[in-house]
GUVEX-113513 format. One line per 5 residues: number of its first residue (from 1); their letters; for each residue y, x, z of C-alpha. Coordinates in Angstrom, 1 decimal, m for minus. Example, Ala and Ser with C-alpha at 12.3 -4.5 7.8 and 13.67 -1.06 7.14 Angstrom:
2
1 = AS = m4.5 12.3 7.8; m1.1 13.7 7.1
This chain:
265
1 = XXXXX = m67.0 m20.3 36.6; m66.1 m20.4 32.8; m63.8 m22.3 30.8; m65.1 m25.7 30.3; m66.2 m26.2 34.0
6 = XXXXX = m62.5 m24.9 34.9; m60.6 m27.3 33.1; m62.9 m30.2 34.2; m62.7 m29.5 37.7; m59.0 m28.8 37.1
11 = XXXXX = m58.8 m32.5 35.8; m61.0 m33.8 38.2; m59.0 m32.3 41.2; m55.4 m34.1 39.8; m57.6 m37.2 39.6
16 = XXXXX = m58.3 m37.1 43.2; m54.6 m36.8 43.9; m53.9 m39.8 42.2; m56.5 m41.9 44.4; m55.0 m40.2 47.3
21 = XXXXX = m51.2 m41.1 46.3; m52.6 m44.6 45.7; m54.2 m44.9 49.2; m51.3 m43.9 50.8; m49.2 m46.6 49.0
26 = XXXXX = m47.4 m44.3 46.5; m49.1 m44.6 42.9; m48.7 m42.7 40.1; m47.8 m44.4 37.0; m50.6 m43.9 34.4
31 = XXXXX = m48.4 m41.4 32.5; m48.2 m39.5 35.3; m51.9 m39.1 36.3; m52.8 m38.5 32.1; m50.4 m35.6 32.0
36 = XXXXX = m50.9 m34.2 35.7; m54.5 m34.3 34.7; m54.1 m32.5 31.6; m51.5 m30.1 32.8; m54.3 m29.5 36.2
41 = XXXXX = m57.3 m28.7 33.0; m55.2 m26.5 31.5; m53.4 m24.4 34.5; m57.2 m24.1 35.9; m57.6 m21.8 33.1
46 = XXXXX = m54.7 m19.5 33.3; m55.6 m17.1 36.4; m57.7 m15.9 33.9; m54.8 m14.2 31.4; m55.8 m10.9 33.7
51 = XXXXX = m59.3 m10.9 31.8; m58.9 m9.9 27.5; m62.0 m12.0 27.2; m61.3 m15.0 28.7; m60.2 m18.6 26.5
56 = XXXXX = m56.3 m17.9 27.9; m55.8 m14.7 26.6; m57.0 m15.3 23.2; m55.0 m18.7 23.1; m51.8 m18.2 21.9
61 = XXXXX = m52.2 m15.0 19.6; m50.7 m11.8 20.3; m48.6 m13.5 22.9; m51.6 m14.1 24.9; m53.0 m10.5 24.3
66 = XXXXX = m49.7 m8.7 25.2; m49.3 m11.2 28.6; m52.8 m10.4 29.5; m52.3 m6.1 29.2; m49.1 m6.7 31.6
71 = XXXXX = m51.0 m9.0 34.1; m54.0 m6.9 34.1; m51.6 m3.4 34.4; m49.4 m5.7 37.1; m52.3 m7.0 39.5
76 = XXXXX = m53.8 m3.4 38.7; m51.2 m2.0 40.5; m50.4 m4.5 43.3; m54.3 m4.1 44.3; m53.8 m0.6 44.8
81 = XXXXX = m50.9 m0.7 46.5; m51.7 m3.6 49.2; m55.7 m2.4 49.5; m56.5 m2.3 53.0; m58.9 0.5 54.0
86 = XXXXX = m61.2 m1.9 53.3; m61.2 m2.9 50.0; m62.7 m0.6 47.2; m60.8 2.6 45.9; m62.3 2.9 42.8
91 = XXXXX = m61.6 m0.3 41.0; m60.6 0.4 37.5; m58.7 m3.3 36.9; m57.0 m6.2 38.0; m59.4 m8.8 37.1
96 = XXXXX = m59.8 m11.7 40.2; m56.8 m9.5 41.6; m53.2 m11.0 41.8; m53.4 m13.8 39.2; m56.7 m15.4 41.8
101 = XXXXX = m54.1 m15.5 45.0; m53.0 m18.9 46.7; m49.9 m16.7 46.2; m49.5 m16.9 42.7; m50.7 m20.4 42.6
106 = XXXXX = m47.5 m21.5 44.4; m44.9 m19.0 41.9; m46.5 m20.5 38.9; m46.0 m24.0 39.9; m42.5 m23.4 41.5
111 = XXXXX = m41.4 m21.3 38.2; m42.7 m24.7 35.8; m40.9 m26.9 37.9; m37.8 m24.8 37.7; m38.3 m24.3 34.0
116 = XXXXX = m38.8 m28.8 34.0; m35.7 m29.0 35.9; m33.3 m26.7 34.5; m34.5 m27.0 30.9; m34.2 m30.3 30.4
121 = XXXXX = m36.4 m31.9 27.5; m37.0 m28.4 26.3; m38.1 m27.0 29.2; m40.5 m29.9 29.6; m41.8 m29.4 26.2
126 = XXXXX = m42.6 m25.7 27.0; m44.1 m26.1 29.8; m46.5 m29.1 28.5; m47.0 m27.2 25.1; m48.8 m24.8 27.1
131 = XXXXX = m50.8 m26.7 28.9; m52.0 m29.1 26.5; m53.4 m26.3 24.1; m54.9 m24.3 27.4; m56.3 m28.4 28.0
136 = XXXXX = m57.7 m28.5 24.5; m59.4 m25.2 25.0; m61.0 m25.7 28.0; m61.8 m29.3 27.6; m62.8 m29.6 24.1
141 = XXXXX = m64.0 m26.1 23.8; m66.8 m26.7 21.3; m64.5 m28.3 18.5; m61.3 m25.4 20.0; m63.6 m23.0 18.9
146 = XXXXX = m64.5 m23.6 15.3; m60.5 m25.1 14.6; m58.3 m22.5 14.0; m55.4 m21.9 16.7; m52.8 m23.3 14.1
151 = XXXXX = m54.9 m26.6 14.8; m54.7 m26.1 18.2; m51.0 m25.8 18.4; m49.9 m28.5 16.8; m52.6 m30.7 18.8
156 = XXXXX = m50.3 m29.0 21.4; m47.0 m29.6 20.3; m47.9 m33.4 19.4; m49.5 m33.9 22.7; m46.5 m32.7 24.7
161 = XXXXX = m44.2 m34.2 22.0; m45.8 m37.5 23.1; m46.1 m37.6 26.6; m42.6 m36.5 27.3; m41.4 m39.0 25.1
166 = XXXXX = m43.7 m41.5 27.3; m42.8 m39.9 30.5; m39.0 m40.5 29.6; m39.4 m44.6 29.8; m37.9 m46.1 33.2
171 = XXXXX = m40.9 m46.2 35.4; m43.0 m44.5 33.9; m42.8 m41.3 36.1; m40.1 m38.5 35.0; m39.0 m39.0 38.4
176 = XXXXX = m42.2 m39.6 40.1; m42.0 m38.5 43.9; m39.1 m36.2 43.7; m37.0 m39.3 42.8; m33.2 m38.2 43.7
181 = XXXXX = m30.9 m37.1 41.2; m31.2 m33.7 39.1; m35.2 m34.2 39.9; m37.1 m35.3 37.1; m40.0 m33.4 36.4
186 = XXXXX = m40.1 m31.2 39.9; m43.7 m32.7 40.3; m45.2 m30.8 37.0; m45.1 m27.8 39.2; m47.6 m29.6 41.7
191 = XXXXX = m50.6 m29.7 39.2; m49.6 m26.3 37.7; m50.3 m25.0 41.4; m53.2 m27.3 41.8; m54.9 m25.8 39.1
196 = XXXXX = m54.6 m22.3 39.6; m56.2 m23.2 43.2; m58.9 m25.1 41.9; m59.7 m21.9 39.2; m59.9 m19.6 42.4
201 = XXXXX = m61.9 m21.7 44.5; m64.3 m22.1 41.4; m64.6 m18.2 41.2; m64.7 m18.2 45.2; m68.4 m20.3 45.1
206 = XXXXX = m69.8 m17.7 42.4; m71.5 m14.4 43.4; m68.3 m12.1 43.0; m66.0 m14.6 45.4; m62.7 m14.7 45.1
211 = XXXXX = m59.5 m12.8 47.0; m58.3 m16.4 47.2; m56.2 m15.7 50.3; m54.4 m12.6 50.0; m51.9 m10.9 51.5
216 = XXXXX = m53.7 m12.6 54.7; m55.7 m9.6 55.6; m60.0 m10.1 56.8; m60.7 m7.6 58.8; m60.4 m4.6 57.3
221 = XXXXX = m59.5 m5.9 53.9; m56.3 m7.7 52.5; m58.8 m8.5 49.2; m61.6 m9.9 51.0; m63.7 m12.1 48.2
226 = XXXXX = m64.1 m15.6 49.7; m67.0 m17.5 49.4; m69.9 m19.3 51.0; m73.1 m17.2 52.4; m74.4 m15.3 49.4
231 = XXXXX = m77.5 m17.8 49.1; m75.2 m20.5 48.1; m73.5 m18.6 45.2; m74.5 m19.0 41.5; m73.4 m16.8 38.8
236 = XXXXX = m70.7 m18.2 35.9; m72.5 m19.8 33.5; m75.8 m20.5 35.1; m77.7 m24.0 35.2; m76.3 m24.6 38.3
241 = XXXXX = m72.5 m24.8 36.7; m73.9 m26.5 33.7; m76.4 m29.0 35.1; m74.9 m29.7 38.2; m71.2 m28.8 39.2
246 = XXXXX = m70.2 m30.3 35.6; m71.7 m33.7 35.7; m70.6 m34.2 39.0; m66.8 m33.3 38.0; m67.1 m36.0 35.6
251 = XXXXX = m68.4 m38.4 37.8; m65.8 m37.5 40.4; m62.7 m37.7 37.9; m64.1 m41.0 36.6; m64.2 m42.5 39.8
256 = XXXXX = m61.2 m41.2 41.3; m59.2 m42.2 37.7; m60.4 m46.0 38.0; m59.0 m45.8 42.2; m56.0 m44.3 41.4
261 = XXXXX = m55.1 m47.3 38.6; m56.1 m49.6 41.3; m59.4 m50.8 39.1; m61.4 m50.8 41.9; m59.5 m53.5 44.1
């Protein structure tokens, strides 16, 4: 899928956690499900930073250009040296390699959460900052696009600026399910992880599939692409992403939203 449908499924997804948690008795505060569901928009977009022409690795500059050659070079070389006999010998990159893994879905949520927890305030900050201009991009692509990144950041660096400072009130949810000492901020890794889930199973229903559940070898492949029957596939950007999957994320994240603030009762 591409960018904008990402992030809005990404957001949708954290939206259904929240009317789950509030099901089961344990609600998020409204902090809580605003920045999980920004943070979920804008980690659906980073599996990407293996691609030089996708929104993530254009984001932040040179940063973003330099982090995409390593990832690209990195699941480059972890393809070839996992294929099974399987998989394709001749594959020149590392696009919907490594970075499109349930694997790396749970480091990059249990690194942010480490960074939350042992950074302190700064480490929150950092981790936000990302993921509210990766948010911006994604769900406000149209304006994203003719701003300049400068414009973008410091939407960024406000937004996360912000939300911390929200976060940090009693009750409002720095210490939302991991409660106990030393915890604050361990569940920011749960819609980092989300997200980069919700990207691969995205890419999974399109016509290339997605290696979604590597190193768990398919037969004869450890990078078998995952997906429905091939008649159920659409390609990334086609009307059926646009005119269908899109609206229905919005409908879905409205819906779950109002249930998880406990509108519906």
């Amino acid at each position: 899928m591409m960018g904008p449908a990402h992030s809005l499924s990404g957001a949708a997804a954290w939206l259904g956690v929240g009317a789950l948690a509030y099901g089961l008795d344990h609600p998020m505060p409204w902090p809580v499900l605003l920045t999980g569901a920004l943070i979920c928009a804008g980690a659906a977009l980073a599996p990407d930073l293996d691609h030089k022409a996708a929104t993530i690795s254009r984001a932040f500059g040179p940063v973003s250009r330099w982090m995409c050659e390593v990832i690209d070079k990195l699941s480059h070389a972890v393809y070839k040296s996992t294929r099974g006999r399987g998989d394709a010998a001749g594959r020149s990159g590392g696009h919907r390699t490594l970075t499109h893994t349930w694997l790396w879905a749970v480091i990059c949520g249990a690194v942010a959460a480490g960074v939350c927890v042992l950074g302190g305030r700064w480490g929150v900050l950092a981790v936000l900052f990302v993921h509210m201009v990766l948010a911006v991009e994604g769900l406000l692509w149209r304006q994203a696009r003719v701003s300049s990144d400068v414009l973008v950041w410091l939407l960024g660096v406000t937004s996360a600026w912000m939300l911390t400072d929200i976060l940090d009130k009693p009750g409002n949810g720095a210490g939302w399910l991991f409660d106990q000492p030393g915890q604050q901020y361990l569940w920011v890794g749960l819609p980092i992880a989300l997200g980069s889930l919700v990207h691969c199973i995205g890419d999974a229903i399109t016509v290339s599939g997605c290696p979604i559940l590597w190193p768990i070898p398919l037969g004869r492949k450890r990078w078998y692409p995952v997906g429905p029957p091939k008649g159920m596939r659409f390609r990334a950007g086609s009307w059926v992403e646009l005119k269908v999957l899109t609206p229905v994320f919005m409908a879905l994240g409205g819906l779950c939203a109002v249930t998880a603030l406990g509108l519906l009762g």
